[in-house]
N, C-alpha and C positions, 0 to 999 in steps of 0.2 A: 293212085296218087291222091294225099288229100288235097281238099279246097281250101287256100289260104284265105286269110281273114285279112283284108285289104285297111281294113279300117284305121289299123292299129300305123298306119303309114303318114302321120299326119304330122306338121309345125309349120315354119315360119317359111315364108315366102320374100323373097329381096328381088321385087321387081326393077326397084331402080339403077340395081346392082348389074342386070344386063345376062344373059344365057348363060355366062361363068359362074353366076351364086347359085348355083343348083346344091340342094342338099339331099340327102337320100330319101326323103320321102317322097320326091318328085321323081326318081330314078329307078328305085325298085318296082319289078311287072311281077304282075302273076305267070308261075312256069306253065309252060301249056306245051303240047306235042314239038310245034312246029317251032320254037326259038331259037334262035340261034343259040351256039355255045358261048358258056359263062360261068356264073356264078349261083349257087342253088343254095340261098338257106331253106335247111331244114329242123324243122322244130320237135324234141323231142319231150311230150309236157307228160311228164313222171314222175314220180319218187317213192314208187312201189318198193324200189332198191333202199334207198334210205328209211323207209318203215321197219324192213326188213332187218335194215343192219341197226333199228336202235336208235337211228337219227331224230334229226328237229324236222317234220315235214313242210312242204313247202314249195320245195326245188320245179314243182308241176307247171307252178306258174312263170318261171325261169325265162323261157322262149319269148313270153308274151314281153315282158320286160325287159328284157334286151332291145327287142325291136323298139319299142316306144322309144328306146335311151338312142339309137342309131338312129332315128327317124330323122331327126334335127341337125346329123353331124353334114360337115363339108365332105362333099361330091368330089372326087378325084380319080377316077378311074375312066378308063377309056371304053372299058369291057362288060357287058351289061352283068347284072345282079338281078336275080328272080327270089322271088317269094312261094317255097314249095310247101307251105302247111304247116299242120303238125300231124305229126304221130301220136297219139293219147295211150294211156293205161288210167281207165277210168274204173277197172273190174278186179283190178289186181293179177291179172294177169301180165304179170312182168315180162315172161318168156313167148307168152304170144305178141306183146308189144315190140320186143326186140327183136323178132324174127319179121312184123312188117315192118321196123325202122331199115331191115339189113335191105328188106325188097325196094323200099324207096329208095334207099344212097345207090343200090346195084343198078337201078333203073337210069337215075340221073347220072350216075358214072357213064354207063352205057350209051346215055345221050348227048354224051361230051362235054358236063357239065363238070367243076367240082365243085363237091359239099362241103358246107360247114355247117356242123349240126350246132343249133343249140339247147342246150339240154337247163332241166332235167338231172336227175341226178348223176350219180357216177355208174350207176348202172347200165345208161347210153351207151359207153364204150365198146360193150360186149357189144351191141347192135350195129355201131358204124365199123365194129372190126368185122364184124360178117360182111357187110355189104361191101364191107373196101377188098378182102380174099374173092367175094366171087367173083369178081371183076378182074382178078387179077392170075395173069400165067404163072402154075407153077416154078418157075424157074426163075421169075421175079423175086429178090431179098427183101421183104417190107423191112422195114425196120421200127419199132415203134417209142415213140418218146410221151415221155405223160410228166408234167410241171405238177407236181402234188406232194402234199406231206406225208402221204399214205402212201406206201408200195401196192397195193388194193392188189394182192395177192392170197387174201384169205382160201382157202380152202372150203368154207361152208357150203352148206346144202341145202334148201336151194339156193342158188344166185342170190348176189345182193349187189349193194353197191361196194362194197367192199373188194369182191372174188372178182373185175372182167379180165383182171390182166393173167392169173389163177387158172381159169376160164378159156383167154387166148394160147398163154401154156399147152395147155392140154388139148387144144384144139390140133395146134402145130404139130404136137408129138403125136397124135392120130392119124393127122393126112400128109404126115413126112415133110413138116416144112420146118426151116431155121425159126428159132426164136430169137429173137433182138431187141431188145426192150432197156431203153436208157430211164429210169425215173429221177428227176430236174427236182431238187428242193425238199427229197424225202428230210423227216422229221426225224432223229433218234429215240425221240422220245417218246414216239406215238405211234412207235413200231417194234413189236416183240421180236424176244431175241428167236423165236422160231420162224417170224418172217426170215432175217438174216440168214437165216440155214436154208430153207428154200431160195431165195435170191444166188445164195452159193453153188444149190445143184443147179438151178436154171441159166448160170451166167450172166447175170443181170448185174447192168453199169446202173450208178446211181452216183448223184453229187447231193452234199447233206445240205442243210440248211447253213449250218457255222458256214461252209465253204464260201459263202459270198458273205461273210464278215472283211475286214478292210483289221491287216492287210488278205489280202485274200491268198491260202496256202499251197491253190492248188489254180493252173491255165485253163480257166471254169471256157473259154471259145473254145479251148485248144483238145477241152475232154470232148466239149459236143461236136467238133470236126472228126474229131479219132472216129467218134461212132458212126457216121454222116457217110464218113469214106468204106466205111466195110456194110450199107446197105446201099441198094438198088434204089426205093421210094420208100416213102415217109409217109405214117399215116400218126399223127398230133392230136392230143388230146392235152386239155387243161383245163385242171380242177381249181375255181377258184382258192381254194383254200389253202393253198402256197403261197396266199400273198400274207405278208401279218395282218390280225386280227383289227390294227386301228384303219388299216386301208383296205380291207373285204372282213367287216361284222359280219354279213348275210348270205353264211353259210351253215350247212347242218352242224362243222366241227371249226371253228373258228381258228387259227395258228397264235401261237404263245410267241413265237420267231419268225419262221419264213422267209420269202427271201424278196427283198422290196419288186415294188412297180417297174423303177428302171429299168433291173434285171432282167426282168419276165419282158418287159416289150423290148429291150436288147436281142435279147439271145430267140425271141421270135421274128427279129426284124434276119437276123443270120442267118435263122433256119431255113428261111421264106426264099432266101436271097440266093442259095444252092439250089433251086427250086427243082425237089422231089419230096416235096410235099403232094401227096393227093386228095388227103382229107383231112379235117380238123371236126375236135368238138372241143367248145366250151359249156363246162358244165357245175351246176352245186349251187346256183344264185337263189335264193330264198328269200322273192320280194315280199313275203311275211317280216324278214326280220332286218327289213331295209329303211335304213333314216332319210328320208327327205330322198330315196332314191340315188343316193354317193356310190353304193355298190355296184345298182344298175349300171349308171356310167362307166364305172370303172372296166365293169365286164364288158361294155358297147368299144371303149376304147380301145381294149386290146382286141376285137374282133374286128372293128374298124381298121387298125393296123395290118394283119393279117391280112385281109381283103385286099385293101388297098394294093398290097404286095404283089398280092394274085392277078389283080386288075390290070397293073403296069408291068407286067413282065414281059420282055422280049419276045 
């Protein structure tokens, strides 16, 4: 397991405020053996994957940055939140990186913990989708949902960030399991028409970006319940780069459209709230190409929300 860097855990303090202004940097522990069950971020500091596919790099320092932007939010959960490290690819070894990211999630799965990784590029996925299967009994439906403007189906060789979902495909079709894969805010425009022919053989739901235009043409709750009810558990991934371009700059491929903020902590507040959710990554934050840190935020926000969810659940 790595050694978390506590440091990064730091802001304001509201003594006068009384044991209820706790904010998370007073609240998150280092994971360690004997904790009780909770909450485990994990850090995945990469973008071997975005080299690879041609990106803006960056995304490595992603984890660090997020934690700084949560450090300072309001404290609301009942349920404790650990601090599990990172996972690094300092050597370019991408698929040695993803294979210990799958040993940590399997581990803290194992320990009755859930993950939410944060990443890191989109490469991530392939890692928290390993560690989420070995944890999991065959006979379990994952189902997996990804908020991205990329179907990240490519085909290439080797991995990127491009291929995890490509990657999970074929993983499934190897060891006899369903694929279910819903992608939230795919782009048309910034996805070949050979993706859409793979999408076709693999059964793959997706809702586009126009679809959360006003009026909106299609029951955007009513698609994600349809998918919701024909899996078992949920393992979530989101790629900043679904949100537009003027509300996440600081990513490798920035969105021309997208689909706003609202949307994306809506339809994650729904998802959360059916709770077969078992793991999350948010991934693609590039505090290189971040203003004044708006993006961190934004990313801290919706992970904040998520948790939160996870925190207070029945």
């Amino acid at each position: 397991m790595p050694e978390p860097n506590m440091s990064v855990w730091t802001g304001r303090v509201d003594i006068a405020d009384g044991p209820n202004a706790s904010r998370w940097h007073q609240k998150v522990q280092p994971l360690s053996l004997d904790c009780e069950p909770g909450i485990a971020l994990i850090g995945f500091a990469c973008d071997e994957g975005v080299r690879r596919n041609q990106g803006r790099v960056g995304a490595k320092d992603g984890p660090r940055a997020i934690r700084a932007a949560l450090a300072n939010l309001a404290w609301h959960i009942p349920r404790p939140v650990y601090d599990a490290g990172d996972v690094r690819c300092d050597d370019a070894d991408l698929e040695g990186a993803q294979s210990r990211l799958a040993e940590v999630v399997a581990s803290v799965v194992e320990a009755r913990h859930r993950p939410f990784i944060l990443g890191g590029g989109h490469e991530t996925a392939w890692g928290t989708f390993q560690g989420v299967m070995a944890t999991t009994d065959p006979n379990v439906d994952v189902g997996i949902i990804n908020f991205d403007a990329h179907l990240d189906l490519r085909a290439d060789e080797p991995g990127n960030s491009g291929t995890p979902f490509n990657q999970m495909a074929k993983w499934c079709e190897v060891n006899g399991r369903k694929f279910s894969y819903l992608c939230v805010g795919m782009s048309m425009a910034n996805n070949t028409a050979g993706l859409f022919e793979r999408t076709e053989a693999l059964g793959v739901k997706y809702l586009p970006d126009f679809a959360f235009d006003p009026p909106q043409p299609v029951d955007i709750f009513g698609h994600v319940q349809e998918f919701l009810d024909t899996v078992d558990t949920v393992y979530l991934s989101l790629d900043l780069d679904v949100l537009p371009a003027e509300t996440m700059p600081a990513v490798s491929s920035p969105a021309a459209h997208g689909i706003p903020l609202g949307w994306v902590e809506s339809l994650l507040r729904w998802i959360q709230r059916v709770q077969k959710t078992v793991a999350m990554d948010i991934v693609e934050l590039n505090p290189t190409l971040d203003t004044a840190q708006n993006s961190a935020r934004v990313a801290a926000r919706l992970a904040w929300g998520v948790v939160s969810e996870w925190g207070n659940e029945g």
